[in-house]
N, C-alpha and C positions, 0 to 999 in steps of 0.2 A: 720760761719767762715767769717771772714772781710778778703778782698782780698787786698792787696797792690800794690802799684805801680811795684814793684817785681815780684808779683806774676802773673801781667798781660803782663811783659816783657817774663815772662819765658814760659808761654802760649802760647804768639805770637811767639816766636823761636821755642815750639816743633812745633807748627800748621804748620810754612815754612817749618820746614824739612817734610812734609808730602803732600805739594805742588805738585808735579808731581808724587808723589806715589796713587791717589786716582783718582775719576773722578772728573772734575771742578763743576758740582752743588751739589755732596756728601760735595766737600773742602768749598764751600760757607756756605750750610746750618750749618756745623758746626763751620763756624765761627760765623753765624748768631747765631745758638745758645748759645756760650759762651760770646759773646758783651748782650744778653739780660741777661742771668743769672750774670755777673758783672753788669749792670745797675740795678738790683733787689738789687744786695748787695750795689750801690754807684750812688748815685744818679747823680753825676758829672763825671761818667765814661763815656770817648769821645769814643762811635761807632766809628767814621769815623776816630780816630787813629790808633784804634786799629787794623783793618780790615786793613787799609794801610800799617800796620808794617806786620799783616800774610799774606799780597801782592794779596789785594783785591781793589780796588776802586768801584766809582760809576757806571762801566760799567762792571766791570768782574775782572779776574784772570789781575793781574800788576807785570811784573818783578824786584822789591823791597825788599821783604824779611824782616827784622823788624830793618832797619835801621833809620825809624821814633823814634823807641826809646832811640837812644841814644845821648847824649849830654847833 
């Protein structure tokens, strides 16, 4: 299945709402794994967007939410 720009919006907004319900390195890993399984399907899918919209950066948990995606 080819994932679209859509489909990786609506990802990132379930994965926030899920943000303070989980433990912070369970919430990572599985951001970590759904950025690699879209990069498998798209070779031009941005990790470091993506992770930023489910309110991840390069240091941890960022209080942001998936407001990278829109505009």
């Amino acid at each position: 299945m080819t994932m679209t720009r859509k489909s990786y919006i609506q990802t990132a907004n379930i994965l926030a709402g899920f943000i303070d319900e989980i433990p912070q390195n369970t919430y990572e890993d599985l951001v970590q794994e759904f950025s690699e399984w879209f990069k498998s399907d798209n070779e031009n899918f941005d990790f470091a967007r993506f992770e930023k919209a489910c309110g991840i950066d390069e240091i941890g948990l960022i209080p942001v939410g998936s407001e990278m995606w829109k505009g």
